[in-house]
N, C-alpha and C positions, 0 to 999 in steps of 0.2 A: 416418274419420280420413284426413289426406291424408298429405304425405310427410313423416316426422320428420327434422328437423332440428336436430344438437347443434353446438355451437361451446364450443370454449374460450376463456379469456380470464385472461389475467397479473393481474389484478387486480381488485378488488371493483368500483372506481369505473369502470373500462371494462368491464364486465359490465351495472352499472347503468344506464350509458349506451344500450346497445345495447338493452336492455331498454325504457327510455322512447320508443330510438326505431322500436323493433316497437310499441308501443301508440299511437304517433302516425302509424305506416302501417293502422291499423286491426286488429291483430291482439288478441282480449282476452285478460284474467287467466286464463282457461280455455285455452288454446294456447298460454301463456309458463311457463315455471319459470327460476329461477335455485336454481343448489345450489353452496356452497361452505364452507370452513372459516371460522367467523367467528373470526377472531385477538384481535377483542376479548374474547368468551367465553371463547374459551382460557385469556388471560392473570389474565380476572375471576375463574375459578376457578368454583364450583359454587355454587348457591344463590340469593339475589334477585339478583345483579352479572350472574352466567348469564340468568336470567330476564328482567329490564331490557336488555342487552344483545340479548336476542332478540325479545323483547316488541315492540321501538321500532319491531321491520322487518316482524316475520312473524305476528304473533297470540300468542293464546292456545295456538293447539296448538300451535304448533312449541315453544315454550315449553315447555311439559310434556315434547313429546318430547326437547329438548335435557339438560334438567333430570334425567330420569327415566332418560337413557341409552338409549331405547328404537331412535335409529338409528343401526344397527348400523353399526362400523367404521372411520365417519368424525370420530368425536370431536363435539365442540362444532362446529355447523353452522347456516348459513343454508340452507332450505329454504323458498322461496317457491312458490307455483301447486300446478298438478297433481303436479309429483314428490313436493313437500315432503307433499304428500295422499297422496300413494300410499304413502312411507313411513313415515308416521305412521298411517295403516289396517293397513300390512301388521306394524306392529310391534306393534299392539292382537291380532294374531294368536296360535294359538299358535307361530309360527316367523315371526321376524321374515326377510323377503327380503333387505333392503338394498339399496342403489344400483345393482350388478349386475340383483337379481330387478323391480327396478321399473323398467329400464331397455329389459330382454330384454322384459317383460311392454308393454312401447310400440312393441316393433317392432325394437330392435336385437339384432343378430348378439351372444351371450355374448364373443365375441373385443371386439368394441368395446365392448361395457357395462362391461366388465374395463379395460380401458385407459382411459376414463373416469372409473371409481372411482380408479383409481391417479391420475390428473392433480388430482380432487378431494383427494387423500391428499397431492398434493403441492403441494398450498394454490393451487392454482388455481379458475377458476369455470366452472362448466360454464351457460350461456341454452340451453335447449331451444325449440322451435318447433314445430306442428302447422300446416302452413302450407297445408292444406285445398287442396291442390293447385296453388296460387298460386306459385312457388317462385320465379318473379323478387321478388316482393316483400320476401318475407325474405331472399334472400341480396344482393340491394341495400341492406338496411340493414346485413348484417355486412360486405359490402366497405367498408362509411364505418368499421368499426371494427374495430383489427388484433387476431385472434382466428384459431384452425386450429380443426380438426378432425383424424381421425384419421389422411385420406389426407392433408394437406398439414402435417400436423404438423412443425414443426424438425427438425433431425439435432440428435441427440443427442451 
């Protein structure tokens, strides 16, 4: 694995963005995740409106997992790539991890897996990156799109 890299992002559609445009620098669905609260799920409530709603973006499992409740903490969530895989395996467990244990479990300090979870909590999107050591690549395509991270996060 090379250096992990997380970004945040105010919004679905500049999370998406940056997303298409890490797969247009060569990066695959295997080195990308996007994790956030889907607002549409929320407001749809439980059942096929949840499922439909998640269905359109993430598959069949995230579906289940959304539906089922099985990822912990976050509510009603988009979970694309490897994270949305690693939560949904580790809540097929008997102890579901959550966003923290799948985050810690890719290489980050429990201090920022933690600060993480809370930014996803507070309806923000997290695009993760395994940028196989490459690190101009991906962090040229997050300078084209306004998103922090932990060290240059706003003052609160």
């Amino acid at each position: 694995m090379g250096k992990s890299i997380v970004r945040v992002f105010n919004t679905r559609a500049a999370a998406e963005a940056a997303v298409r445009d890490l797969k247009a620098a060569g990066y695959t669905d295997a080195q990308i995740s996007l994790v956030g609260r889907d607002a549409a799920a929320e407001k749809a409530g439980e059942g096929a409106a949840v499922g439909a709603a998640a269905g359109a973006v993430g598959g069949a499992a995230v579906t289940l997992g959304i539906m089922t409740g099985v990822i912990p903490v976050l509510g009603p969530v988009l979970a694309l790539g490897w994270l949305g895989t690693t939560l949904l395996n580790a809540a097929g467990g008997a102890a579901a991890v959550g966003l923290v244990g799948a985050l810690t479990g890719w290489g980050l300090s429990e201090t920022d897996a933690k600060y993480y979870e809370g930014e996803v909590a507070a309806g923000r999107y997290l695009v993760t990156v395994d940028d196989d050591g490459d690190t101009f690549r991906a962090r040229d395509v997050f300078t084209r799109h306004p998103s922090y991270d932990r060290a240059t996060a706003p003052a609160v």
